[in-house]
C-alpha positions in Angstrom: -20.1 -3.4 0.8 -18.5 -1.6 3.6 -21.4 0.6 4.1 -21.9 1.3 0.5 -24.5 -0.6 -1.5 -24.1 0.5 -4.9 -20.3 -0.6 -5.0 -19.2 -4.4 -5.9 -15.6 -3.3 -5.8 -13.5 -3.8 -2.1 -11.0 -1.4 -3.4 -13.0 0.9 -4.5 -15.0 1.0 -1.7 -12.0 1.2 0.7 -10.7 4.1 -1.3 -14.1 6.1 -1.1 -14.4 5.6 2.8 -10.9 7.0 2.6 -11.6 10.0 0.7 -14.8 10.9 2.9 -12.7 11.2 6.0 -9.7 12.3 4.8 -9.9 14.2 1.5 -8.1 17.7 1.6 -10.3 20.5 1.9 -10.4 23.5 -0.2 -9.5 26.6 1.0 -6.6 28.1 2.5 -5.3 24.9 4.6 -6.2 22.4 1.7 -4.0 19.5 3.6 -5.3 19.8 7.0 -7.2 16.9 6.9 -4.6 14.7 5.7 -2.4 15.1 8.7 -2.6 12.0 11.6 -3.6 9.4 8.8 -4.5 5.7 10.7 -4.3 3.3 8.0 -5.0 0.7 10.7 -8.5 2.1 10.6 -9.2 1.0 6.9 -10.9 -2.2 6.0 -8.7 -4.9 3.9 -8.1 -4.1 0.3 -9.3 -7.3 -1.7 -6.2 -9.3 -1.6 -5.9 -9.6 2.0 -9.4 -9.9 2.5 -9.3 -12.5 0.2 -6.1 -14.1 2.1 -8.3 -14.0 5.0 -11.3 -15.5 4.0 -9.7 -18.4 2.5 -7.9 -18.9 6.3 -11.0 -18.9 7.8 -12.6 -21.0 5.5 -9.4 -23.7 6.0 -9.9 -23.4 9.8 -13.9 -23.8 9.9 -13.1 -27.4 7.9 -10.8 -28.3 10.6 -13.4 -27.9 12.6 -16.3 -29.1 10.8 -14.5 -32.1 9.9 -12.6 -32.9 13.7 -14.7 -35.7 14.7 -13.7 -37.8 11.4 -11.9 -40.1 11.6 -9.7 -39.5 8.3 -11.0 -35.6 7.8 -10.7 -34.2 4.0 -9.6 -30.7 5.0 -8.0 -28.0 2.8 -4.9 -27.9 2.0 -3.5 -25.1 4.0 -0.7 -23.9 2.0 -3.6 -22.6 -1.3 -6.0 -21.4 1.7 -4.4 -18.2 3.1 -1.1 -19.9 4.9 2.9 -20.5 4.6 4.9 -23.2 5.3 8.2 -21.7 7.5 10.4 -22.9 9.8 7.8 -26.4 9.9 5.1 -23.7 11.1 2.1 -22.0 9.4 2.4 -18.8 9.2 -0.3 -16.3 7.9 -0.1 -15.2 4.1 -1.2 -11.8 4.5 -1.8 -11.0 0.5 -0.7 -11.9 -2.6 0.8 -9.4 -5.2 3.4 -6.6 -4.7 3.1 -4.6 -1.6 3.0 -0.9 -3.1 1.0 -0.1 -6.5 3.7 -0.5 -9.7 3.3 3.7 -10.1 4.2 4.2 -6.5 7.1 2.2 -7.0 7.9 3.8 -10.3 7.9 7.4 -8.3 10.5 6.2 -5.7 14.2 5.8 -6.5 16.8 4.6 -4.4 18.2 7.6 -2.0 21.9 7.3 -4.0 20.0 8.0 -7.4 18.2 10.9 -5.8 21.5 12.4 -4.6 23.9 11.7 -7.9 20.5 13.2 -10.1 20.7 16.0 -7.5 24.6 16.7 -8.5 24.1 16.5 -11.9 21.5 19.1 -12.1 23.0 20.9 -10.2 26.3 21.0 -12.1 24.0 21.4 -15.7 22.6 24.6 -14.0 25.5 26.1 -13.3 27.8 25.3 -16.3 24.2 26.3 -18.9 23.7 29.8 -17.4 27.4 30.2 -16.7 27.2 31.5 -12.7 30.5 32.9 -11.5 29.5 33.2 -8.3 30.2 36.9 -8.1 26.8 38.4 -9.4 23.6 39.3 -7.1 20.2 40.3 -8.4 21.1 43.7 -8.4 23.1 43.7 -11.5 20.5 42.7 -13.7 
């Protein structure tokens, strides 16, 4: 599966062609490689390969099935497609679009700054800075 026979997972086989191009390095500029990402150049994770297989699949039985006269085709709304505007429209994947823990790690920018405040604040009123001291009088 994408190069890599020992694997029966998509994901993880996305993720180790990931890591062999772009894993940091060790050594004094550890994150060099990560810089100038192309995501574009990964294959599909499972879920959208999944979405596009079943699309092909619905469009190969129009095809198959065009010189019927009453053709038993797929219904394309379970096969990989959405119904908008009285037009299909690719469904690109199912599921959420970040992992739950990324989302877990991101907070809304007004959080950030009010948190930001209030430590702040905390800081200052626990170690009681008046503002006047420097390093040197300790």
């Amino acid at each position: 599966m994408y190069g890599n026979k020992r694997l029966s997972s998509v994901n993880e086989a996305r993720f180790l062609g990931f890591m062999k191009v772009y894993k940091p390095k060790k050594g004094k500029k550890p994150m060099e490689n990560v810089k100038g990402i192309d995501f574009s150049l990964l294959p599909p994770c499972s879920s959208v390969l999944m979405q596009q297989i079943m699309r092909a699949n619905c469009i190969c039985s129009i095809w198959n099935h065009a010189n019927e006269k009453k053709p038993s085709i797929f219904n394309p709304e379970k096969n990989g497609w959405i119904l908008r505007d009285n037009k299909f429209t690719p469904n690109w994947f199912i599921g959420e679009l970040t992992p739950p823990t990324l989302q877990d790690m991101l907070a809304p920018e007004e959080v950030i700054d009010s948190e930001d405040d209030e430590d702040t604040t905390s800081h200052c009123e626990e170690n009681e800075f008046d503002g006047d001291s420097t390093f040197e009088d300790e």
